[in-house]
Structures are given as structure tokens and as C-alpha cells.
C-alpha positions in Angstrom: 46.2 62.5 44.9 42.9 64.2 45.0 42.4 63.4 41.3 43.3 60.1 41.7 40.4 59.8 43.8 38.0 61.0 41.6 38.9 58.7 38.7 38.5 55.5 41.0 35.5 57.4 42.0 34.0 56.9 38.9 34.6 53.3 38.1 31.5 51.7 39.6 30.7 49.2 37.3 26.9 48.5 36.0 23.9 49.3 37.8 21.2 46.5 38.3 19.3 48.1 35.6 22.2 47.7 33.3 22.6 43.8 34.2 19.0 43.0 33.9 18.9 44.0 30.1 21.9 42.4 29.4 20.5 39.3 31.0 17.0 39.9 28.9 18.7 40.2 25.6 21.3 37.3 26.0 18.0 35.4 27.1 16.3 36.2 23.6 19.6 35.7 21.4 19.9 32.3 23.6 15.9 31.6 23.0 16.2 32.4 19.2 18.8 29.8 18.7 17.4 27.1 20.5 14.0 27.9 18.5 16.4 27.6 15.4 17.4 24.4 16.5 13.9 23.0 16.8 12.3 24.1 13.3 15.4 23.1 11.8 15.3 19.1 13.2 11.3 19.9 12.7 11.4 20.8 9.1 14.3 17.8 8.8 11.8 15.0 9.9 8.6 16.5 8.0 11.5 16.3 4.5 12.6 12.6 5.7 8.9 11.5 6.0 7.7 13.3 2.7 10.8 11.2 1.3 10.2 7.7 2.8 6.6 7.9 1.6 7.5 9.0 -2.2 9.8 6.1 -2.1 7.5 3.7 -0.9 4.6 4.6 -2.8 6.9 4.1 -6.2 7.8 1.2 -5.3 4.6 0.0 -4.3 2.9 1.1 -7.1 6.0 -0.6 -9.6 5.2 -3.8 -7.9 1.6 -3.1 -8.3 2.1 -3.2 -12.1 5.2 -5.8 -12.4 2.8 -8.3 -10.5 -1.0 -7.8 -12.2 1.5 -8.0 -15.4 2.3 -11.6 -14.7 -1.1 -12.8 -15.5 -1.7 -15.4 -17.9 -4.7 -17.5 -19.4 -6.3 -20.8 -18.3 -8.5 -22.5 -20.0 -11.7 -24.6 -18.6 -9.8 -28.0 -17.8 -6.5 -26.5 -17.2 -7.2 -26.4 -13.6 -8.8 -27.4 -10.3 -9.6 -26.0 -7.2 -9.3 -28.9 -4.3 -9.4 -31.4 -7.7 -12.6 -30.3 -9.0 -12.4 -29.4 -12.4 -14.3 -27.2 -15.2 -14.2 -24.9 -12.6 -15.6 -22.6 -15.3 -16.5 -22.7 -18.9 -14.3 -20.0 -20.2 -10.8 -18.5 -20.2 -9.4 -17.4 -16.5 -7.5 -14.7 -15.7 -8.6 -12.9 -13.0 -10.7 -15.1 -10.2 -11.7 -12.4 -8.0 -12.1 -8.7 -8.0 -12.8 -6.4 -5.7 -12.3 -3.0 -3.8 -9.4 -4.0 -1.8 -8.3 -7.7 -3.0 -7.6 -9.0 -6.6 -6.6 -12.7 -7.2 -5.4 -14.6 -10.7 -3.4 -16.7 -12.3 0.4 -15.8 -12.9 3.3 -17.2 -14.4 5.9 -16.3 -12.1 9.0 -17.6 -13.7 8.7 -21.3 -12.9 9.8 -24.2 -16.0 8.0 -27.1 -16.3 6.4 -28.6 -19.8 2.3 -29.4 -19.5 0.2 -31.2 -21.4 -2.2 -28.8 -22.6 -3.1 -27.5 -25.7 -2.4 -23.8 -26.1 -0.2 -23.9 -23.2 3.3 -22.1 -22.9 5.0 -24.7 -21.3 4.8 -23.0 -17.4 3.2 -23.6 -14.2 1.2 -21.2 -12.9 0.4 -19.6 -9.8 -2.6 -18.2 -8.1 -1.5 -14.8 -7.2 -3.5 -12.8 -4.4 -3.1 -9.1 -3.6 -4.9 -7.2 -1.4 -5.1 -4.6 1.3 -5.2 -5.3 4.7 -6.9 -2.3 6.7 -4.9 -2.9 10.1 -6.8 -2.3 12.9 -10.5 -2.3 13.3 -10.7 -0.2 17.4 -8.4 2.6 18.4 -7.6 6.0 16.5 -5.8 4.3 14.2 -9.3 2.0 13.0 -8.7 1.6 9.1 -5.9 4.3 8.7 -2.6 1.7 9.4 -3.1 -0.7 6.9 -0.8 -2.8 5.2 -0.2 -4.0 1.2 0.3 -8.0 0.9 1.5 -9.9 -1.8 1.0 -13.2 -1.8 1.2 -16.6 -4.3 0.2 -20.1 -4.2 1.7 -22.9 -6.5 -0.2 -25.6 -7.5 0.3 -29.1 -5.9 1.4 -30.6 -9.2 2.7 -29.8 -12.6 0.5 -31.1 -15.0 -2.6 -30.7 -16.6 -5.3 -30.4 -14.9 -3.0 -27.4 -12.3 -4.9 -28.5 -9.0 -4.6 -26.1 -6.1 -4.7 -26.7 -2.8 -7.0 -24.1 -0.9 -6.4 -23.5 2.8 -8.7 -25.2 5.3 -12.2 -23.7 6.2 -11.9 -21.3 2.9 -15.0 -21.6 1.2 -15.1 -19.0 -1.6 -12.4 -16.9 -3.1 -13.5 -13.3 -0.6 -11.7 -15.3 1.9 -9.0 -17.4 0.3 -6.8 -14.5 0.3 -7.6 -12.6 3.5 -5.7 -12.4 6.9 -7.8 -15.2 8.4 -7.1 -17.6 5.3 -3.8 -17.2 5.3 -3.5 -20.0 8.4 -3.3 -23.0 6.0 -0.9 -21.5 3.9 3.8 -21.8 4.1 4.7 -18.3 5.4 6.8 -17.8 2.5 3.4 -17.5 0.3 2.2 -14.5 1.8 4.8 -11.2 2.0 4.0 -7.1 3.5 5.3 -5.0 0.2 4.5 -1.7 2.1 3.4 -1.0 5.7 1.5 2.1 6.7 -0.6 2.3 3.8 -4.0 3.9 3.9 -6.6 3.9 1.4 -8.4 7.3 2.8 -5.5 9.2 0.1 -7.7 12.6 1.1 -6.9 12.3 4.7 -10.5 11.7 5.4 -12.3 8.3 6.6 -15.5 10.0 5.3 -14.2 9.8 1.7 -12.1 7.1 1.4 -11.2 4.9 -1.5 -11.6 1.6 -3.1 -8.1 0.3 -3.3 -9.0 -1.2 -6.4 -11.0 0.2 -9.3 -11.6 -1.3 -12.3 -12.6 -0.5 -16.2 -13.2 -2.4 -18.8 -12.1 -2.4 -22.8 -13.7 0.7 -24.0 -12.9 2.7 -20.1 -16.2 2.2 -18.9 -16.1 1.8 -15.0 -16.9 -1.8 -13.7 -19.4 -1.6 -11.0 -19.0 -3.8 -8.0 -22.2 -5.9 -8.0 -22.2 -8.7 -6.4 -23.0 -9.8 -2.9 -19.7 -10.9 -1.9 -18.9 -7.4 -2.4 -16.6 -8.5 -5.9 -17.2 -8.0 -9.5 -19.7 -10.3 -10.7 -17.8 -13.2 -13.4 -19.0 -11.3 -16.8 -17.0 -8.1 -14.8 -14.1 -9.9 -14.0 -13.9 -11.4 -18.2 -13.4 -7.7 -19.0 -11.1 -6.1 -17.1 -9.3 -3.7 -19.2 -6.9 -1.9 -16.7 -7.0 -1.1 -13.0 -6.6 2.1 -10.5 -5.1 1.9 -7.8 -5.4 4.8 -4.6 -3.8 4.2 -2.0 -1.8 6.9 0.9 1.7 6.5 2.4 1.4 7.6 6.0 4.4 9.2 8.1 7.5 6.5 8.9 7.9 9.0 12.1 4.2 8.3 12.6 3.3 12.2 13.1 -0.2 12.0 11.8 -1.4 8.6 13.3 -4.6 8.8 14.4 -5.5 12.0 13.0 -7.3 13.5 10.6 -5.3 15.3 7.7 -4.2 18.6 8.4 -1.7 20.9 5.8 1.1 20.0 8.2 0.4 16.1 7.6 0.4 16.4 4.1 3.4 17.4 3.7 4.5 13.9 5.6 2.7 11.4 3.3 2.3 11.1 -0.4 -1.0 10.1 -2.2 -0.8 8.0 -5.8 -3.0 7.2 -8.1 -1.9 4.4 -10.1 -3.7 3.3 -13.8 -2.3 0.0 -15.1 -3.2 -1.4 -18.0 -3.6 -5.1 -18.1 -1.9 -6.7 -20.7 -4.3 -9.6 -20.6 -7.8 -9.1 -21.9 -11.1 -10.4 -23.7 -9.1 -10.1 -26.3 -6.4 -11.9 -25.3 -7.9 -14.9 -23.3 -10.9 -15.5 -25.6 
């Protein structure tokens, strides 16, 4: 009996001491995997992001080229702008050039015979791209922009092409521009790519033109004139065209902010040379 005693004697369970480190190390195992959880759907987002903005950079940049390669020729009498004609005196491609908005003529698939010399038996199109910065106050001022693609047919099918532009527009720096786009159908204007930025080093302070542009023999084109465009002799030379331009995060992550290591790894910067296939050469 007396030994009986002693062995339930001894079972006294754990001290306090005993339970509080058991506590303190299921805490830390619990802790750990919660932290696990976190990085894991972290680093999950940061890979989705990095993806989404590959994807839409290629794409944007394909469409960059598929649409500056639709360009054709006109010729001085081939067309009119609100039925003036001899709108120039030489071969048309490109109407307007600039850092962030390039418009010209395109033949964008559409059948119709003319009655021109020369011509291919299609109806153009004035075709507009540009980049619209987004908004102008707030953190994100300049940095949530937006790529637009836009077209405009001509009101007729025959020689002289006369187009149509919208009300108020006065020169071609504002024919294709977020305030000149009221007189136009909403299916002529289209967003390719949202959340595009042309600040591709993460920094306002050292942005870049959206557009840059080299003539024949790869010597830059400087932008000149006081519309802020390449002057007409510029716009005859074109040879091919860079594009920069920065795909920000779809989970918006770095919005407002200035790049940081953890950021880049979110968006994707291009780069993009196209090469025009028209040229002096080729529209005389």
C-alpha cells in the first residue's frame, strides 16, 4: 500500500514553467506558418503582376507595330481635310509626330476602287495613336496613363478622300487628343492597354517621350516645332520609331510611388524599335 502511495505521489503533471514553454514554442511553430502563408500569397501576387505586365507590354507593343505598319501614301489631291484640298504639295504619310501622339494615313482593310492615279484601289483611314497621361492632381499625376488607338474614315470613297474633323479642332496637336475626341462615333477611338506609364525608370524626373523618332540613315529627329511636333521636313523622313513605355502593377501595388526594387519586380519596361515600312523612299 505504502508504495502505491508513492507512485501516485509522483504523478503531478507539469509545472507552470513547463506549460509556459510549451505555450511559447507552439506560439512560434504557429507564428512561422502563418508568416509562411503571407510571403507565399505575397511572392504569388508580385509573380501574377510581373506576368500581367509582360503580357500586356507584348501585346501592346505587337499592336504598336501591326498598326504604324498599315500606313500608306497619299498624294497632294488625294485628299481633304473639311474639303480643302492640296492640303500639301507632297506625298503623306505621317500627319503629325510627336512625343506622345503619332497620326497617318492607313489602309485598314476596307475595298473600294478610286479614281486616282497611283492608287491601290482602297480607302484610307486617318489613324491616330497616342498616349494619354491619366490624371494631371493626385499621387498618381502622369504615372496612370492609358494607350489609345483610334481611326477615322473618310466621309466618301472617292478621290479627293475628304475627312471630316471634329468640331472646335483646329490643328492636328488636338485632333487626336482626349478633348477632340467629342465629335467623333465611340467605336473610332479604343484603350489598347491601361496602366501604362511612360516614366519606364520609375522616376517622373527622367521620364520618356513615348515616341522617338529617326530618320533614313538613324539620325535622331529632333522635336522642333512649337506645337511641340516634328516640323513637316521631319515628319517626310521618318525612318523607324521607339517606343518606351512602363506596364504598371494590375494589383496596383506601386501606384503613386516612386520605383523601389520591390516595384520592379511588378511591372515590366519595353523598349520597342519599329521600322516603318513606308519611307522617302517609298512615298516620293
Amino acid at each position: 500500500m505504502r508504495a502505491r502511495l508513492k507512485a501516485l505521489k509522483d504523478e503531478r503533471g507539469m509545472t507552470l514553467v513547463e506549460l509556459l514553454t510549451a505555450e511559447l514554442i507552439g506560439g512560434l511553430v504557429i507564428t512561422a506558418a502563418i508568416m509562411l502563408v503571407v510571403i507565399s500569397f505575397t511572392g504569388s501576387q508580385r509573380v501574377s503582376d510581373r506576368v500581367n505586365s509582360l503580357q500586356q507590354g507584348r501585346i501592346l507593343a505587337a499592336q504598336l507595330e501591326q498598326r504604324l505598319n498599315s500606313q500608306v501614301c497619299l498624294y497632294a489631291g488625294e485628299y481633304a481635310l473639311d474639303g480643302v484640298t492640296n492640303y500639301t504639295t507632297s506625298a503623306d504619310s505621317i500627319l503629325f509626330a510627336s512625343a506622345n501622339k503619332i497620326i497617318f494615313f492607313a489602309d485598314v482593310g476596307k475595298n473600294g476602287g478610286t479614281s486616282a492615279t497611283g492608287s491601290a484601289g482602297f480607302v484610307p483611314n486617318i489613324r491616330y495613336l497616342y498616349f494619354d497621361s491619366g490624371p494631371t492632381t493626385g499621387p498618381n499625376a502622369g504615372r496612370k496613363g492609358s494607350f489609345v488607338d483610334g481611326q477615322r474614315s473618310p466621309l466618301n470613297s472617292t478621290v479627293p478622300f475628304n475627312f471630316d474633323v471634329p468640331t472646335g479642332v483646329t490643328g492636328f496637336e488636338s485632333f487626336a487628343s482626349p478633348s477632340g475626341q467629342a465629335g467623333l462615333p465611340a467605336t473610332a477611338t479604343r484603350i489598347v492597354v491601361d496602366g501604362v506609364t511612360n516614366d519606364v525608370t520609375g522616376s517622373t524626373d527622367n521620364a520618356l517621350p513615348f515616341f522617338e523618332y529617326w530618320d533614313t540613315a538613324e539620325d535622331p529627329l529632333p522635336i522642333t516645332a512649337a506645337n511641340g511636333a516634328l516640323a513637316q521636313t521631319s515628319l517626310e523622313n521618318i525612318g523607324h520609331i521607339r517606343v518606351n513605355f512602363r506596364i504598371l502593377a494590375e494589383s496596383g501595388r506601386d501606384s503613386g510611388a516612386q520605383n523601389t526594387s520591390k516595384q520592379d519586380t511588378r511591372t515590366a519596361s519595353f523598349n520597342s524599335d519599329i521600322v516603318l515600312r513606308t519611307n522617302p523612299s517609298i512615298c516620293g
